[in-house]
BAGUDO-242755 format. One record per residue: residue number from 1; chain; x, y, z of N, C-alpha, C in turn. Coordinates in steps of 0.2 Angstrom, whole numbers, plus 5000, padded with zeros to 4 digits. Layout:
// residues N
NODE num cadena   nx   ny   nz  cax  cay  caz   cx   cy   cz
NODE NUM      A    X    Y    Z    X    Y    Z    X    Y    Z
...
This chain:
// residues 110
NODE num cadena   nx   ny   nz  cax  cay  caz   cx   cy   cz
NODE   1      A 5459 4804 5067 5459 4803 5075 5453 4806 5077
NODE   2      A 5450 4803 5082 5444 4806 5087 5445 4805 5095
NODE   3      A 5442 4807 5099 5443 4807 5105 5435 4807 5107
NODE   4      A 5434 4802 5111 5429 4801 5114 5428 4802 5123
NODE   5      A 5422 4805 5124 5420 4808 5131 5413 4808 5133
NODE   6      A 5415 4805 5140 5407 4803 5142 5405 4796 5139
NODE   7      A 5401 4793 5138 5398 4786 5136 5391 4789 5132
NODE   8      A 5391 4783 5126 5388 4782 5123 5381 4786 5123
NODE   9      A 5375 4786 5118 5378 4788 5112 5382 4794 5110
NODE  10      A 5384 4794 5107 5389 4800 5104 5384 4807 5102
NODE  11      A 5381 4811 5104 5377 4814 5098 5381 4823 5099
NODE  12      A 5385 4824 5101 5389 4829 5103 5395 4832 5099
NODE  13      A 5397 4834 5093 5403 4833 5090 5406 4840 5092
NODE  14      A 5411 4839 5093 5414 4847 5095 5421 4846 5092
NODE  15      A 5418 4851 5087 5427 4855 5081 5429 4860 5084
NODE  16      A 5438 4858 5084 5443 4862 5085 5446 4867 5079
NODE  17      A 5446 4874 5082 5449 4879 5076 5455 4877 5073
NODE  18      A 5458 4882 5069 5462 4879 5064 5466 4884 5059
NODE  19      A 5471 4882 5057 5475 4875 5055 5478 4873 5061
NODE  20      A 5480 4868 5063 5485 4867 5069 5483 4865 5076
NODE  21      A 5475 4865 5075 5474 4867 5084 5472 4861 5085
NODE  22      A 5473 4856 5085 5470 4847 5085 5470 4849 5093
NODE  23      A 5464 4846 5098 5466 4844 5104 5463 4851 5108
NODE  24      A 5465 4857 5103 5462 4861 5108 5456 4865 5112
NODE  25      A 5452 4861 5111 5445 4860 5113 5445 4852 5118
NODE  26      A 5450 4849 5121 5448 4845 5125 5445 4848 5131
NODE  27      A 5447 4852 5134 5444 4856 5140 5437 4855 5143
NODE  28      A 5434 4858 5137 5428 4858 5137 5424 4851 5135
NODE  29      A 5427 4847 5129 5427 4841 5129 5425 4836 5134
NODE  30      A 5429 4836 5140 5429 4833 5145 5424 4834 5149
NODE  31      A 5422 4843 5151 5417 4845 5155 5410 4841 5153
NODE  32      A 5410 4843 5145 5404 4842 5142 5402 4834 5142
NODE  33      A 5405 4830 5145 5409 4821 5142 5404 4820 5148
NODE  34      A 5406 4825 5154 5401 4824 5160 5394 4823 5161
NODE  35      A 5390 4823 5155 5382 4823 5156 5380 4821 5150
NODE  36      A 5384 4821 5144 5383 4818 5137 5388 4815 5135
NODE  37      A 5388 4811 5128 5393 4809 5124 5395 4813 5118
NODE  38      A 5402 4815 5119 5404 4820 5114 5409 4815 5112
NODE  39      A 5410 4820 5105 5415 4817 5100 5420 4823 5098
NODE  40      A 5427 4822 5097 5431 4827 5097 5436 4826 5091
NODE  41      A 5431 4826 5085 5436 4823 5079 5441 4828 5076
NODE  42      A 5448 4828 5074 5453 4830 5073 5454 4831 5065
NODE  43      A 5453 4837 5062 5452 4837 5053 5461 4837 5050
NODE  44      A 5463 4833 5049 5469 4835 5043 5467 4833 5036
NODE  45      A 5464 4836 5035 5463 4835 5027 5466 4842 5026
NODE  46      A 5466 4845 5017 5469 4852 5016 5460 4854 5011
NODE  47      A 5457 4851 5010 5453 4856 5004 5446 4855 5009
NODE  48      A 5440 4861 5007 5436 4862 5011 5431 4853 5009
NODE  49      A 5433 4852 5005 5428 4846 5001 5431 4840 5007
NODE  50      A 5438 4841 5006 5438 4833 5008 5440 4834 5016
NODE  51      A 5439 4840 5021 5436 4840 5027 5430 4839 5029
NODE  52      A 5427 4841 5026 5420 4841 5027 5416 4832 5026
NODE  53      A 5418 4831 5020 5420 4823 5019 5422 4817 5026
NODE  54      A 5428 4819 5028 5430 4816 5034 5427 4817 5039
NODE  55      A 5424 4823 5041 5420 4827 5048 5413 4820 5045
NODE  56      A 5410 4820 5040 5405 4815 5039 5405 4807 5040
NODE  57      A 5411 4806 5036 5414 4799 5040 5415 4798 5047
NODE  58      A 5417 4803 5052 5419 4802 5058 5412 4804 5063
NODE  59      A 5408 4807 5060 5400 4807 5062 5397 4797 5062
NODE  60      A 5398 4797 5055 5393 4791 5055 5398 4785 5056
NODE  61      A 5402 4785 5057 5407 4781 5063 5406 4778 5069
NODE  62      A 5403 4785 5073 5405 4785 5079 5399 4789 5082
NODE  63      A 5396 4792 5079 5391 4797 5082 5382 4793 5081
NODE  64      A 5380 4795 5085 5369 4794 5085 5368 4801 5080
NODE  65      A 5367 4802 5075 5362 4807 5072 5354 4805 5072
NODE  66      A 5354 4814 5072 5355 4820 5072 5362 4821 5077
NODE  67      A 5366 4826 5075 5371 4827 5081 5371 4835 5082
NODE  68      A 5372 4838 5088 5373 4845 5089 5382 4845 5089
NODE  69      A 5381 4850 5084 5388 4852 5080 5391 4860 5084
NODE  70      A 5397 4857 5089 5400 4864 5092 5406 4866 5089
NODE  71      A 5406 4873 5086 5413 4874 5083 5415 4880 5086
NODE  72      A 5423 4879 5087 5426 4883 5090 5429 4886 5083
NODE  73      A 5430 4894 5083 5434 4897 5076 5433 4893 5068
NODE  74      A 5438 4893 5066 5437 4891 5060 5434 4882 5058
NODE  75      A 5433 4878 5069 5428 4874 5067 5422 4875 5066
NODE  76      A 5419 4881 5071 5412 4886 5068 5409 4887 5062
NODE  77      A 5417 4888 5056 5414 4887 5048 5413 4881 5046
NODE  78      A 5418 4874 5049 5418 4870 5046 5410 4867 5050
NODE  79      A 5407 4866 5053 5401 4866 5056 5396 4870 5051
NODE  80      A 5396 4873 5050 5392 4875 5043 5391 4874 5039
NODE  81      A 5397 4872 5037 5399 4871 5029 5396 4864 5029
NODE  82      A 5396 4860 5034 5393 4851 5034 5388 4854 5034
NODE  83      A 5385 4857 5039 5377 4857 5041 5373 4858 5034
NODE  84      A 5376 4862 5030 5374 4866 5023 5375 4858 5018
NODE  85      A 5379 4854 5021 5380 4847 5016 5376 4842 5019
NODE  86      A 5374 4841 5024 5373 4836 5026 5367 4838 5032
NODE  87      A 5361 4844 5028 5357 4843 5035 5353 4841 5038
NODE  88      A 5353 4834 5036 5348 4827 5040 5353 4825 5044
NODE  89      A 5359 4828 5045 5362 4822 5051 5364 4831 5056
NODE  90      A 5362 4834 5055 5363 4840 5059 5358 4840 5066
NODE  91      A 5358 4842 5071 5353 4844 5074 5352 4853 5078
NODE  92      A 5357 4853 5078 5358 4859 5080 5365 4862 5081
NODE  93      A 5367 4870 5079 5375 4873 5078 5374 4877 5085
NODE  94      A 5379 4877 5089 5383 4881 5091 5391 4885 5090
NODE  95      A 5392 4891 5090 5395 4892 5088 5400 4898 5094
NODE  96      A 5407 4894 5094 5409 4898 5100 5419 4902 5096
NODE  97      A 5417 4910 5096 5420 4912 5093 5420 4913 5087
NODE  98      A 5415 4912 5081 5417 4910 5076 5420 4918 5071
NODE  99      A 5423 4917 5065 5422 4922 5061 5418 4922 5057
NODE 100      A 5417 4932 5057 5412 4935 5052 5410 4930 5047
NODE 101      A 5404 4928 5046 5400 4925 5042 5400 4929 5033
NODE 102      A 5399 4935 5035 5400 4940 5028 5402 4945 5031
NODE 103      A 5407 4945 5024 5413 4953 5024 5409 4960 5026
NODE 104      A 5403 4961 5026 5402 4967 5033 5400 4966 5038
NODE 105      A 5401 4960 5040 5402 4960 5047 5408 4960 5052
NODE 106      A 5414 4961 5048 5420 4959 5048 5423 4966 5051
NODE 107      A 5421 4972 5050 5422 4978 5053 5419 4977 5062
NODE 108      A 5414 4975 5061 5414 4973 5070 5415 4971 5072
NODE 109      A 5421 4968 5071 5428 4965 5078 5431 4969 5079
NODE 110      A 5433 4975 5076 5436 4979 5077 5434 4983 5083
């Protein structure tokens, strides 16, 4: 599933954290839907291969690449993990929340 906001072209993808959290980044979705076209795609796959897989089917579906990739929590990693597969359809990461990159970073949330 995707949810589309704002009008055409799409170049805007905005990943929801996870497991479980489908939808929850509409909020923001909406605001941003006001000045661009974002896209709000929904991951249920279970392995990192075969969401990152879908996250690129649902780019080249519905999106204008290059696309600026916003992730919220564990969609911040999946935003990387594509960017790091796929970085000719990337244009730029934003990252809102995400988790530590590497295990000694992980001491400064504390």
């Amino acid at each position: 599933m995707i949810r589309k906001y704002g009008k055409e072209p799409f170049q805007i993808v905005f990943l929801h954290g996870g497991p479980g959290t489908a939808g929850s980044v509409a909020a923001p979705c909406r605001e941003l839907g006001r000045y661009a076209g974002v896209l709000e795609p929904w991951q249920s796959k279970y392995s990192i291969f075969e969401l990152t897989e879908q996250l690129d089917r649902q780019i080249h579906d519905f999106a204008l690449c290059p696309v600026t990739l916003i992730g919220h929590s564990w969609g911040a990693w999946l935003s990387l993990l594509y960017a790091a597969a796929y970085p000719q359809n990337v244009k730029a990461l934003i990252w809102i929340g995400c988790p530590p990159l590497e295990e000694n970073d992980a001491p400064l949330l504390l």
